[in-house]
Every structure is written in structure tokens, then in C-alpha cells.
ZAGUDREN-56829 format. One record per residue (C-alpha): x, y, z negated. Coordinates in steps of 0.25 Angstrom, whole numbers, plus 5000, padded with zeros to 4 digits. Example, Ala and Ser with C-alpha at 12.3 -4.5 7.8 and 13.67 -1.06 7.14 Angstrom:
BEGIN
504949824969/505549964971/
***
This chain:
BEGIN
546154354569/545854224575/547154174576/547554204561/546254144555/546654014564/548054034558/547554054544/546553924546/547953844552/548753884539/547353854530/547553694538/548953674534/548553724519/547253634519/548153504521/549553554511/548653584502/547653454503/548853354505/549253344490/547653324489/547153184483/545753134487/544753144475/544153004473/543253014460/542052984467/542352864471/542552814458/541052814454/540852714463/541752594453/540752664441/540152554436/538752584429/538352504416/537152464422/537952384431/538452294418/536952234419/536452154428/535852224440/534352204436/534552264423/535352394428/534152424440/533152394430/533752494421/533952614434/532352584437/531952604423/532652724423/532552784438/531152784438/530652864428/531752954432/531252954446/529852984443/530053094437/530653184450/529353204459/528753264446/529153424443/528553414431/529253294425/530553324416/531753214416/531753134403/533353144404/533753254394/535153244389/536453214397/536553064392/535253024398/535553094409/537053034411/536352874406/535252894418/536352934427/537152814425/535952734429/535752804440/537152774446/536952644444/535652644451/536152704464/536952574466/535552484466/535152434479/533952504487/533252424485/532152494479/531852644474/532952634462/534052694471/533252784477/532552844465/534052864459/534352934471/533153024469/533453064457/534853104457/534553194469/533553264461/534553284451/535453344460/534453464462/534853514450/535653624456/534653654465/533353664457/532753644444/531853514441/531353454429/531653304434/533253344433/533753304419/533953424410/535453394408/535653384422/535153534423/535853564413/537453514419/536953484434/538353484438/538853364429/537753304434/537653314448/539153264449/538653144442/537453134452/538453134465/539353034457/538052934455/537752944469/539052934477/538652784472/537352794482/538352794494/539152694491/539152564500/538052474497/537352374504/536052424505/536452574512/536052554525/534652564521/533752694523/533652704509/535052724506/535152814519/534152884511/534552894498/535852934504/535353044513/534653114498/535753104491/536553184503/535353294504/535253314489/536853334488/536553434500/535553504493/536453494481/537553574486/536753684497/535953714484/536753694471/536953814466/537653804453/538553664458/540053694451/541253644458/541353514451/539853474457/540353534470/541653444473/540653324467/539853334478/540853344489/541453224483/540053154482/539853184497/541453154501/541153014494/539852984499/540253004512/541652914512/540752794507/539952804519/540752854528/542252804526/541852654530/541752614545/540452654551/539552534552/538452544563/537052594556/537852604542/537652714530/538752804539/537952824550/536852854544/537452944534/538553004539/537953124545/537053154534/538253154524/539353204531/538253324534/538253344519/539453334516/539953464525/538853534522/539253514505/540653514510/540553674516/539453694505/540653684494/541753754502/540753884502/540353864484/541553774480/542753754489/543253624488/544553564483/545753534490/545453404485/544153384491/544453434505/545553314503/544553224501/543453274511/544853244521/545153114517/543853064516/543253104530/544353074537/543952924531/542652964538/542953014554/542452894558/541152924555/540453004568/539553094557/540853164551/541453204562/540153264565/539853314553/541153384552/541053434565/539953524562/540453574549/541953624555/541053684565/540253764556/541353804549/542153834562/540953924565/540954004553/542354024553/542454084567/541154174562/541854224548/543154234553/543154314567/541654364566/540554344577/541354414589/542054284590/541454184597/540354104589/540553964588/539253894587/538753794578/537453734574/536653814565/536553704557/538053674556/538353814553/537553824540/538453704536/539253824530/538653894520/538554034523/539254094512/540654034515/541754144517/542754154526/543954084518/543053964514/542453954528/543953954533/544453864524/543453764524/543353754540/545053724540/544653594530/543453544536/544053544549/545253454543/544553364535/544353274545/545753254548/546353254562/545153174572/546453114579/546453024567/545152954571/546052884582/547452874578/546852804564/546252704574/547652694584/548352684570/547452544564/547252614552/546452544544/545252644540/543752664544/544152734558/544952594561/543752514557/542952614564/543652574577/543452434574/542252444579/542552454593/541752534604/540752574594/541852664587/541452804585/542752854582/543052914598/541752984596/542253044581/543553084588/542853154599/542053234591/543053294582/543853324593/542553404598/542353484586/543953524586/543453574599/542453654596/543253704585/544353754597/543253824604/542853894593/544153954589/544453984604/542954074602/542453974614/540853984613/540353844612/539153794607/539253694596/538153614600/538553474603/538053354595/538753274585/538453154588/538753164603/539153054610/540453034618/540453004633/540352864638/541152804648/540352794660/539452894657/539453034666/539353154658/538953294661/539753384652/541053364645/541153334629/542553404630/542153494644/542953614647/541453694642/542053784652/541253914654/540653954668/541253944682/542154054684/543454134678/543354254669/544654344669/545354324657/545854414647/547054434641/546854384628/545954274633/546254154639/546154114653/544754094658/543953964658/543553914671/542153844668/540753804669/539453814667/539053724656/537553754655/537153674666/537753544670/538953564681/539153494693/538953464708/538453584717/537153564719/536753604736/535953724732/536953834728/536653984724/537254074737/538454164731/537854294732/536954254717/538554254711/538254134703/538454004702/537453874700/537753764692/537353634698/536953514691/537953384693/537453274684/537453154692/536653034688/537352914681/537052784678/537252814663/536752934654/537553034649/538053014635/539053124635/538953234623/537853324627/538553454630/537753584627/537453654639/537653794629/538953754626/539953824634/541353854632/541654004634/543154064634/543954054622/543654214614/544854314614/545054314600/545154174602/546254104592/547654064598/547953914603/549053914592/548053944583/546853834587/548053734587/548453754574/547153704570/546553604578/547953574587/548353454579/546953384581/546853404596/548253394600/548253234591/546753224600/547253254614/548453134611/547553044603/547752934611/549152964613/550452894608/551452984608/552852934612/554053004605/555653004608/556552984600/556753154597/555153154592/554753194605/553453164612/554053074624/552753024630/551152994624/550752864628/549252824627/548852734616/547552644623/547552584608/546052594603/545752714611/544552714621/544052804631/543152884621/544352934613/544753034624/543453104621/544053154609/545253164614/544953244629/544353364617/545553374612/546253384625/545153494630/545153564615/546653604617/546553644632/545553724627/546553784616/547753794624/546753884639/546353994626/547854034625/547754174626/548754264634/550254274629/549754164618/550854074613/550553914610/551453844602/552253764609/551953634602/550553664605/550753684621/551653524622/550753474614/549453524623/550253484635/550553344631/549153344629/548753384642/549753294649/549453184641/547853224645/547853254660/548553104661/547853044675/548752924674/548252774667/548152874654/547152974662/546053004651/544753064658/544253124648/545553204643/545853244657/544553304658/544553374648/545753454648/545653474661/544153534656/544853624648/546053664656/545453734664/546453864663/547453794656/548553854667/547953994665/548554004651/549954014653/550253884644/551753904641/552153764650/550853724655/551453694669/551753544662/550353524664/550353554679/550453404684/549553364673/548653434677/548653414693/548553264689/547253294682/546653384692/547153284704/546253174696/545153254694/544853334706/544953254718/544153154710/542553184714/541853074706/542753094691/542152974688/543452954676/542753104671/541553094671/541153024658/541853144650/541553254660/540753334669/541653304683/541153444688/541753524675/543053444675/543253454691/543053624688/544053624677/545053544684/544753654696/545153754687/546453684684/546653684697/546453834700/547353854689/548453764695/548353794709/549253944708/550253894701/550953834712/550953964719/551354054707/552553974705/553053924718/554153824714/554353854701/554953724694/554153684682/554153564673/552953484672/552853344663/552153214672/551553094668/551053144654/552553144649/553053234639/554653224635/555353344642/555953254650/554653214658/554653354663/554653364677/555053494685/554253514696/553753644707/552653684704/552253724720/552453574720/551053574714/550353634724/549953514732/549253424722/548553564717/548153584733/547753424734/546953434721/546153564726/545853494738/545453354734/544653444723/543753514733/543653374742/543053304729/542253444721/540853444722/540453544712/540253684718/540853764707/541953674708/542153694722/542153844724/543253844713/544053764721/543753844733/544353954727/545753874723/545853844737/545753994742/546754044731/547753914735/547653944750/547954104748/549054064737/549753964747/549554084759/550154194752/551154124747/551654064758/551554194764/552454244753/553454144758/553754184772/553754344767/554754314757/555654224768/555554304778/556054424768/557054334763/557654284778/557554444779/558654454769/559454334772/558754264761/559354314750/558254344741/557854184742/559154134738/559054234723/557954144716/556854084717/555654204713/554954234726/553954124734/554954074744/556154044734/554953964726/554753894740/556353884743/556453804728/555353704731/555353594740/554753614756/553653504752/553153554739/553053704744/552653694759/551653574755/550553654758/550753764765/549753884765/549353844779/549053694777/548353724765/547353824771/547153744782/546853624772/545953714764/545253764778/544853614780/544453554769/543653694767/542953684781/542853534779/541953534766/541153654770/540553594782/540553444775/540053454760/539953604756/538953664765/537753644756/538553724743/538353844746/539353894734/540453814739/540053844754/540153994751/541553974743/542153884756/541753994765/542354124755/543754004755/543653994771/543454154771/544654164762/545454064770/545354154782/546154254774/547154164771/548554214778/548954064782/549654004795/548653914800/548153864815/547053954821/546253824823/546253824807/545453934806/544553914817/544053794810/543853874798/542953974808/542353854814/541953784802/541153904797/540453914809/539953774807/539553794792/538653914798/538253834809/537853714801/537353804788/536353894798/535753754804/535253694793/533653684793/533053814787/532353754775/533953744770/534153894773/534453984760/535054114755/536254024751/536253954765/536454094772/537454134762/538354014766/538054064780/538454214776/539654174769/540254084782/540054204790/540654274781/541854174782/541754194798/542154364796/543154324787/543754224798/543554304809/544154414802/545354354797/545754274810/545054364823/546054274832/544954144828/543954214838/544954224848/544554064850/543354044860/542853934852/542854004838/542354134844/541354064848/540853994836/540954114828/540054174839/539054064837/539054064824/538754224824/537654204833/537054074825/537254174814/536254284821/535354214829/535454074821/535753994834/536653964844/536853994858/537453864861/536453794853/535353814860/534853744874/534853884882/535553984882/535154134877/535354264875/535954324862/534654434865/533754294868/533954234855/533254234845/533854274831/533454184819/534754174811/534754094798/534554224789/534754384792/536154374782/536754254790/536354354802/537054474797/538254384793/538354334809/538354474812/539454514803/540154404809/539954454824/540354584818/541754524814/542154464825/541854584835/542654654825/543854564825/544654604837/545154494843/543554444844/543154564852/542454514865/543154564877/542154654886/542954694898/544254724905/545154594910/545954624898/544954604888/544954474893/546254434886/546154564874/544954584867/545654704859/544954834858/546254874867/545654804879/544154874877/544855004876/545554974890/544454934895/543955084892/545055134901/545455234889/546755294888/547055314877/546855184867/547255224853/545955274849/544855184848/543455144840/542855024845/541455034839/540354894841/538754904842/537854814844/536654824854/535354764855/535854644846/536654594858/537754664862/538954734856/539454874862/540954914858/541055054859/542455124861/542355274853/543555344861/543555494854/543855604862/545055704860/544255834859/545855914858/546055854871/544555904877/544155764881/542455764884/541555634884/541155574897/539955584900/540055454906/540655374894/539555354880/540155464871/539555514856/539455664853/539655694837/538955844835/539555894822/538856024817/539356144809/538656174795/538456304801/
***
């Protein structure tokens, strides 16, 4: 239902401009002002003497309920008028003005109340005459040299309040009075606000105020008296006259929103995602508005501003208008700021028809980010939900990686929460700057959830706003064409176009990655849409002299699962986007990101790239696939390349990003890359071999037929790019730089320090050809964290300290139990044996100036779990075989097998045996041989040998 309301709104958009096209702009109103009165044939102190004498008693007249208007027929009425026009072109210097003003408001209450100051004739026809009214005083808002007073601010300001009160509570106003009073406000508002602003001018003062009452009139008469074709063309022409003004982009802002609200309330009722506005925007629709009207008038408000990309392509093009004199002005210009925050309401208007739950709560007049100035949170951040992937579904798109947004993210603080709460704490990473932050305050409420299931389709949303973001994502672009019309290259154009631009531009970019990760399963996008969003993307992720921090920011923000979407030839993007992660990543400070971006978001989406990027090599081997570099986009800039070929950069971008992350979330996320990449590289490795040695089996005949299986992927691609990093190296490369930071910068994390030891724990199980000395300094490296964890000073000792110490003996079982031939070595049997007994007693032998008896010690471990864990610990390495002590017999002293033990026994026959292990006084360990007797054969105990008899009784 989504999809053909958002189809009918497309078609309602191409109607709304043929139809408009053949439109002329109304102009009467302007022609009051070259009205001359005939009190301007006197001289000027005749014609005020004459507007006192009249005003006056007039005047004096409306505090009184009791006194009646002396006017009683149409001619006195139309004769005091006509003196009241002239009046309002006076100078304020005194009351005159004022009084004027005063009374024709109180005329305009006619409609709205019954009073005996009104003139009989004006009750009478109040229509007629409340046309006449706006006509007289459209002249109060003309230019003049006295209107930056506070009178004139003030006069001004009644005039827009009784106008408001006109149209909320006129009830019998016919259409004539209706399209008079948009045209009033139309013109009132183009006399102030089509010139270039002038600091502390009429426009700032009033252009909130009037654009405020305008859409408020405007949506007023779209609910009681629809506009004209006519009207919407002027309302088009002339605020597209007025953009440079911050206040009309703000005004219009909130109305579309309201609208928007509404629309998505009437058309797929509650169950679809709310999007919330301010209560005091959404009464800005009247209440009684149907569907069609509501529909109808969202497709023209949203439009009647025109395309925002026009803001700076009047400016590149030294068009001669209020935007080029605007600019004029220099840094002071307000027109990046303008661009910015349309882009942001298009934005949230995306977000809202994807049913994305975000709280519309941001300020108007936020500022832009300064250069030099550290933020805390984005103004176009991925608003990605809480760490952690939720399984798709099959009509949904594919999960957001994200964050918690309701409290500042950032460095891992030293106290973590142990892993056995299930939860994880966000830590506060604000660092102190020099400067204050003047980024846009971000709600700490507003998160972005997942796009809803009954979301619209990308070709959909694009039909609507596509035009807008695709001109904003290239706005500072020049486009390069062959001679066959074809796009051959975008070169940047530096003309006029600062730093704050990208803002407005980086929305864009993340507005459509936002679009394109909602594609639903088996969804098709047109094809004109995919090239364009790609040459946006490649043109975006630039790292080169073109690089734009805050564009590559934020799509990478919002690209998060772009590669989980199954974008018809998205591998394009693959060396784009490593160049953008290899600048990101291995770059701890982000000091180019951090005036438009918290670093620790910007790092996690990049991590999420980089999960997304890190199978692919594997999946499809070599693979040949074309790719575009340099940000070039003719077909003949296409590159083939092997996709294995990849691998490298991926791997050295995992690595220099754990050597630079200092985020703790960040961390385990990339822990868990490393884990997947060294089983990957193992099993396909191992699938290799299995597949040449089945094909040497056969004479390799089934390698010569194509290239489907893992070793004709490995026979098509070159020796360096495939073996670069086999699956050995890479363990061992991942085993030292693990064991390296555990011991030199992670061991006061106790959430990273648990994920490092589950990674070692998993690394043991990883079927890899490595030296035995590799693994022993695994082994040996956990037995120092456990030494040095269980030596710190007591006050230090927690519940999440002995958790780490669980946890690493934990990864000692799993070691030990993977690889029994490591105890085989003196030396690491004997650490492991002195890290048991630290473990159970809490000291060591060795340590201590005299030597003692295990029964002599006294026991005092760190707490009864880090006791229970040493135990378990003892208890696997007696149970692996090859560390079974040998007890006696000369040939135990070269096999320590349960073979030799039973030798030692002098039994026959050996096939049958059950080793069973006790423990003694604390101290000693008895293993008992069970050896069942044949009872077939009449075999009876010896007395002499320690026997069990088992009684079994009969029910009877």
C-alpha cells in the first residue's frame, strides 16, 4: 500500500509542474503601491493635518463598547478609507501611524465578533471590505526609511497577529477574501524578504514571525478554500526569491513535516511507524483536513521551494539576484547553513517513509560545526541503533550495525561490567578541547531504529526526493562529458565553495546510503539509480587532494551493511571503499573527523565495513571482477582485478585497526573479525590440499575442466596474491600481536581481556601448521597474565578481576586440551603446574625463600572460583594422556601411556581396562586399575589384591 501511495504522490509531482507551467504569476497587489492618493496633491502638512483630524475621533472611539461609529453609509466609509491609505505612508513619527493601524485591525474583527466601533456598512459587506483593508495595508510593509524602529516592528507584528486571528476564526470569509489574504501575506513577505539581508534589518526581525503566518494561513485555506493553480505559482516563484532568508527554510521545514506526519498517520494508520513532530507543528494542520487535501498539499508544499541545489549553482553561475548578493558578503554568508538545513529536512523526510523511529527534536536555528571545533555527536551520524546485529527477515533489510545514542560513546573506561551481567556499558569519551562545542545539539532520544517492513521501495523514495539528493551529493562537482553524452569524469569546481558546503552536501550523500541498505530482498532498483548512487560513492569516498572529511564520514556512517544488500554491481565500490577504510582505521587521533563527527562512531561503522568485506575474498576465490579507481567513471576506467587479491589490504587494515582502537566495543568487534578470518583462511587452506590430493589421485583431470572448486580458484590466480598470507602466517601474526597487547595495554579492560582470551581459546582450535614453540607462547603468555593479574595489591581485587582469571584458565583447558604434546615440554609443564598451584594456594613454591611442603602451605588463593578453576585445570592435564606422570616401571620412564601402567600391573590380558583417579588427603592422587573378573571362566578375587563386592538382591 506504501509503494502505490508513493507511486500516486510521484505521478501527483509531474501533474503539479505540467499543470503549473502554463501558470503566470498574479501581480495585482503590487500595483497598490504606484496608487497615488489625492492627499498626496497637497502639500505634506495639509494632507497629515487632514489624517489627524480624522484619525482621532475615530480612534477614540474603540476602547468604548458603548460608542457607535459616526460612519453610516458606504461613501463615508470608502472617503475615510482613502485617508487612511494615505496615513500609513506617514512617518512614525508620532501616534498618526499607529492609531491608523489600530483601527483597521479592529476592523478586521468583523468576521470574528460583533462590535459597535465597526462601521455599519462594513458589517453589512465585510468581505468587500476587508479586501480593501489588506490592500491599504500591504502599503505598511513597504520599504521606508524609518522601519528599523520598534515601532514599526510593532505595528508590523499586529497587523500579522490580526490577519492570524482573521483566518483561524473567520468564519463566513468567501474565496475572494481567502485568495486576498494569501496574496497580502505572499506580498508582504517578498517586500521584506526578497532583498539581501542586511544585518539587524526588518528581515531578521520579521521573517520568522511572517513566514510562521503565512504557512499557518497557507494550510488554513488548503483545508476551507484550496488554492488556485495560480497561487501555488506564485507562492513558488516568490520563495524561491526568498531561500536566502535562514527563517524560510525553517519555517518550511516544520510545515512539510507536519504535513509529512499527518500523511503517514491518514494514509497507513498507526501500526506504521509514528513520525514525531512537535506538538506545536502538528496543529499547524487543521484537524479537519481529508486525506486528498492532506496529500495534495504535502506534494506542493514540499516543492515550492524548488530544488535546494539551486542555493549554490545560482551562486557558481554569477546570476545576478538576492542569493549572488547574498554571497557577496563573504564569510558572514548564511547560505551553506540554508543548504544544510534543507538537505536535513529531506532527510528526515527519508526516515520517515522508510518508518525509521526518529524524534524530530532538533532546533531550527542550529548552528553548523566549526572548523577546529571537536564535536560529540554527528549532525548527519549513522543514528545507528545499539551494538549488536539482529537476524534479518526476509522482507526486511539487512541489519544495522549500531550504537547507543543515549549516552555519549567513546573510550573504554578501566572499570568494565565482568561478562557474566550480559551487558555492555557505555563509557564516556568526551575529551577536553580548547574550544566549546558548537556542533547542533543532538537529542540524546533521537535514535535511528531499522527501516519498517512495510517500508516503501528505493524506487519509490527516489522518484521523490532522488533528483534533490543525487544534484546535492555532486554539488560541487563539474561534470565532464564525451563527446556521445556520456559522464567521462567529475572534476571538483573550488569556485566559491568552502568547507561548510559539504555539510549539506555529506546529508545527501548519507540520506541516499540510507535509501539504497533498505533494499528489500529480490527488490529491483533502476538501474539509473544504482550509476548514479555509485558515482556518488566514488566520487565521495575520494582520499586523494579531493578527500572531503565530512562526505567520507558520513557515508561510511551510513554504509554500514551496504555489502549485505546484494546491490546489482556494488563490487565497483570494493577499492573505494578499502581506500576509505585504510584512511580511517589505522588513523588513532581522526583529527581531519573530528569537527563533523564523533571518532568512536565513525571508527565502529567503518569496523562494520570491514566485517562485511573481510568474506568476500574467501567466498570468491579468484574470481575476476571489474572495479573503477581513481573516482573515474567512462567504462573504459574499469579495471579487472581478483578479488583474493584484496585480502592483504583487508588483513593490514584489521590489523593496524586494532593497533590504533581504543574503544572497547570497537575492540571486541574486531576481535571477532580476527577469529572468523583465521578459521576462513584454515579451512580453506585445508580445502586446498583435499582437493589436490583428490585430484593428483586421478591424474588431475578434474582440475584441468574449469575453474569451480577452491584449488582451480588457486591455480587461476597468481602465487603472490593467493599464498600472501597463508593460514599459518596469519595465525601466527594474529597469536602475537594478541598476546602482545594483552599483557602491554589490555589488561585493565576486563571486556576486551575476556574477548582476547575466548580468541586465544578459539585460536587453539584452529587446524593450522605452525611451530610447537608458537603455541607454547600462547600457553606461556596466559600464565603470565594470571600471574600478574593474581599479584596485584588486594584493594584492586573484584568480581571482574577473578572473572579474567577464570576465563584465562579457562583458555589454559582449551589449550591443554587441544594440543596435549605442549606438556610434553619440561618447561611448560612446569608453568602450567605453577600457575595451578598459584591458582590453589595463591603462591608459588619457587617464590618463596624455603622450600615447603604442598601439605605445609598454607592455602589462601585469590577467591574460592579462581580456586575451583585451578582445580579444573589440574584436572585436564591428568586427564590428557600424554601428561600422565609416570609412577613406576623402567618403561614408564620413556611411555607415560596407560599401556605402561597396565605392564606394570603384570596383567595378561590388556584389552580391558578403567583407569579410575581419586584424590587423597588434598595431597596425593591414587589411580586405580578396575580389571573385571570373567565369572564364565570361575576367576575368584585375591585376597591379597583390593577388590569391591556388588551384593544385588532379588525383589523377592
Amino acid at each position: 500500500m506504501l509503494c502505490y501511495t508513493l507511486m500516486f504522490l510521484w505521478k501527483l509531482y509531474f501533474s503539479f509542474f505540467r499543470m503549473f507551467s502554463g501558470w503566470r504569476v498574479d501581480q495585482s497587489l503590487p500595483s497598490i503601491r504606484r496608487r497615488v492618493s489625492v492627499l498626496s496633491c497637497f502639500p505634506p502638512a495639509v494632507g497629515r493635518d487632514v489624517v489627524i483630524a480624522m484619525i482621532k475621533p475615530l480612534a477614540a472611539g474603540l476602547g468604548n463598547p458603548g460608542t457607535r461609529s459616526f460612519l453610516r453609509t458606504d461613501k463615508q466609509v470608502n472617503w475615510t478609507m482613502e485617508v487612511m491609505s494615505y496615513c500609513l505612508t506617514l512617518p512614525l513619527d508620532g501616534d498618526t501611524v499607529k492609531l491608523c493601524v489600530d483601527i483597521y485591525t479592529d476592523w478586521l474583527t468583523v468576521l470574528i465578533a460583533t462590535k459597535d466601533s465597526i462601521p455599519p456598512p462594513i458589517s453589512r459587506e465585510p468581505n468587500i471590505y476587508i479586501q480593501k483593508i489588506l490592500r491599504h495595508l500591504y502599503t505598511l510593509f513597504l520599504p521606508r526609511s524609518d522601519q528599523d524602529s520598534p515601532l514599526y516592528i510593532g505595528l508590523c507584528q499586529q497587523v500579522l497577529c490580526a490577519v492570524q486571528s482573521l483566518a483561524t476564526e473567520g468564519a463566513m470569509m468567501n474565496k475572494d477574501t481567502w485568495v486576498m489574504l494569501l496574496h497580502f501575506l505572499l506580498h508582504i513577505n517578498h517586500a521584506m524578504l526578497a532583498p539581501p539581508t542586511v544585518p539587524g534589518g526588518v528581515a531578521g526581525k520579521m521573517a520568522d514571525r511572517s513566514m510562521a503566518v503565512l504557512f499557518e494561513v497557507w494550510l488554513l485555506a488548503c483545508a476551507r478554500c484550496f488554492p488556485a493553480p495560480s497561487d501555488w505559482k506564485t507562492a513558488r516563484d516568490m520563495l524561491v526569491s526568498w531561500r536566502h532568508q535562514a527563517a524560510v527554510v525553517d519555517q518550511w521545514s516544520r510545515t512539510v513535516s507536519a504535513l509529512t506526519s499527518r500523511l503517514l498517520l491518514l494514509t497507513f494508520g498507526p501500526s506504521f511507524p509514528t513520525f514525531k513532530v512537535p506538538d506545536e507543528d502538528a496543529a499547524l494542520v487543521p484537524a479537519d483536513m481529508n486525506t486528498q487535501r492532506v496529500s495534495q498539499t504535502w506534494i506542493r508544499v514540499l516543492h515550492v521551494l524548488s530544488n535546494p541545489v539551486d542555493l549554490r549553482s545560482s551562486l557558481a553561475g554569477g546570476l545576478s539576484s538576492p542569493l549572488q548578493q547574498e554571497a557577496s558578503g563573504g564569510g558572514g554568508s548564511q547560505m551553506p547553513q540554508i543548504f544544510y538545513k534543507a538537505m536535513r529536512t529531506v532527510s528526515k523526510l527519508v526516515d520517515a517513509f522508510l518508518g525509521v523511529s526518529v524524534n524530530d527534536g532538533e532546533t531550527a536555528g542550529e548552528p553548523l560545526p566549526s572548523p577546529g571545533v571537536a564535536v560529540t555527536m554527528s549532525p548527519f551520524r549513522d543514528r545507528l541503533p545499539s551494538y549488536g546485529f539482529a537476524r534479518p527477515r526476509s522482507d526486511s533489510a539487512p541489519p544495522f550495525p549500531v550504537t547507543r545514542l543515549s549516552m555519549p560513546s567513546g573510550l573504554s573506561s578501566i572499570n568494565s561490567t565482568p561478562p557474566h551481567s550480559r551487558r555492555q556499558r557505555e563509557t564516556n569519551t568526551a575529551k577536553a578541547t580548547s574550544k566549546p562545542s558548537m556542533a547542533p545539539p543532538s537529542s540524546t532520544s533521537s535514535c535511528r531504529s531499522l527501516p519498517s517492513p512495510r517500508r516503501s521501495k528505493v524506487n519509490s523514495i527516489l522518484h521523490l526526493f532522488g533528483n534533490w539528493l543525487f544534484d546535492a551529493a555532486l554539488v560541487n562537482m563539474r561534470v565532464r562529458r564525451s563527446s556521445f553524452n556520456t559522464v567521462q569524469s567529475l572534476q571538483c569546481d573550488v569556485t566559491d565553495f568552502s568547507e561548510r558546503w559539504l555539510i549539506g552536501r555529506a546529508e545527501a550523500c548519507g540520506t541516499l546510503c540510507r535509501i539504497f541498505t533498505s533494499k528489500k530482498t529480490a527488490e529491483d532498483i533502476l538501474p539509473v539509480y544504482l550509476s548514479r548512487f555509485f558515482m556518488v560513492l566514488l566520487q565521495g569516498l575520494q582520499v586523494s587532494e579531493e578527500l572531503s572529511p565530512p562526505v567520507l564520514s558520513s557515508i561510511v556512517l551510513n554504509s554500514s551493511c551496504l555489502f549485505c544488500c546484494d546491490l546489482k554491481g556494488v563490487n565497483l565500490l570494493l577499492p573505494s571503499f578499502i581506500s576509505a577504510l585504510e584512511n580511517v582505521l589505522p588513523d588513532k587521533e581522526l583529527l581531519r573527523y573530528k569537527n563533523f563527527v564523533n571518532p568512536v562512531e565513525l571508527r565502529r561503522a567503518s569496523i562494520s565495513i570491514l566485517l562485511s568485506l573481510l568474506p568476500l575474498p574467501h567466498h570468491f576465490g579468484s574470481v575476476q571482477s571489474e572495479v573503477l579507481l581513481q573516482g573515474r567513471f567512462n567504462s573504459n576506467d574499469a579495471t579487472t582485478v581478483n578479488i583474493l587479491s584484496l585480502k592483504p589490504r583487508l588483513l593490514n587494515v584489521l590489523f593496524g585497526a586494532l593497533q590504533t582502537e581504543t574503544d572497547s566495543t570497537n575492540t571486541q568487534m574486531l576481535l571477532a573479525a580476527m577469529l572468523n578470518v583465521a578459521l576462513d583462511s584454515a579451512m580453506l587452506e585445508a580445502s586446498e590440499q583435499t582437493q589436490q590430493e583428490t585430484d593428483s589421485q586421478h591424474g588431475g583431470s578434474r582440475g584441468s575442466r574449469g575453474s569451480r572448486g577452491p584449488s582451480s580458484r588457486t591455480k587461476l590466480s597468481s602465487p603472490d596474491t593467493v599464498q600472501s598470507e597463508a593460514a599459518g602466517l596469519l595465525w601466527v601474526r594474529i597469536l602475537r600481536l594478541l598476546t602482545q597487547r594483552l599483557t602491554a595495554q589490555w589488561w585493565n579492560n576486563s571486556a576486551v581481556c575476556l574477548s582476547t582470551l575466548e580468541l586465544l581459546g578459539g585460536l587453539a582450535k584452529v587446524q593450522v601448521s605452525v611451530e610447537e614453540s608458537d603455541r607454547r607462547r600462547a600457553v606461556s603468555s596466559v600464565c603470565t597474565y594470571i600471574v600478574f593479574q593474581c599479584s596485584r595489591p588486594p584493594p584492586l581485587h573484584s568480581r571482574d578481576l577473578h572473572s579474567i582469571i577464570v576465563a584465562a584458565f579457562h583458555c589454559l583447558n582449551v589449550w591443554i586440551t587441544q594440543h596435549p604434546s605442549l606438556l610434553d615440554h619440561q618447561e611448560c609443564l612446569v608453568e602450567v603446574l605453577e600457575i595451578v598451584e598459584l591458582g590453589i594456594s595463591g603462591s608459588k613454591s619457587r617464590q618463596e625463600q624455603e622450600v615447603r611442603y604442598k601439605a605445609q602451605k598454607e592455602l589462601s588463593p585469590a577467591s574460592m572460583r579462581v580456586k575451583d578453576a585451578a582445580d579444573v585445570t589440574l584436572s585436564c592435564i591428568m586427564q590428557v594422556l600424554e601428561a600422565a606422570p609416570p609412577l613406576c616401571g623402567s618403561a614408564c620412564l620413556h611411555s607415560p601411556y596407560e599401556d605402561a601402567l597396565i605392564g606394570c600391573s603384570c596383567l595378561s590380558d590388556s584389552r580391558q581396562r578403567t583407569f579410575r583417579y581419586f584424590v587423597l588427603d588434598n595431597s596425593v592422587i591414587l589411580a586405580m586399575l578396575e580389571n573385571p573378573l570373567d565369572e564364565q571362566q570361575g576367576q575368584k578375587p585375591d585376597p591379597r589384591e583390593p577388590h569391591i563386592n556388588q551384593i544385588h538382591m532379588n525383589p523377592t
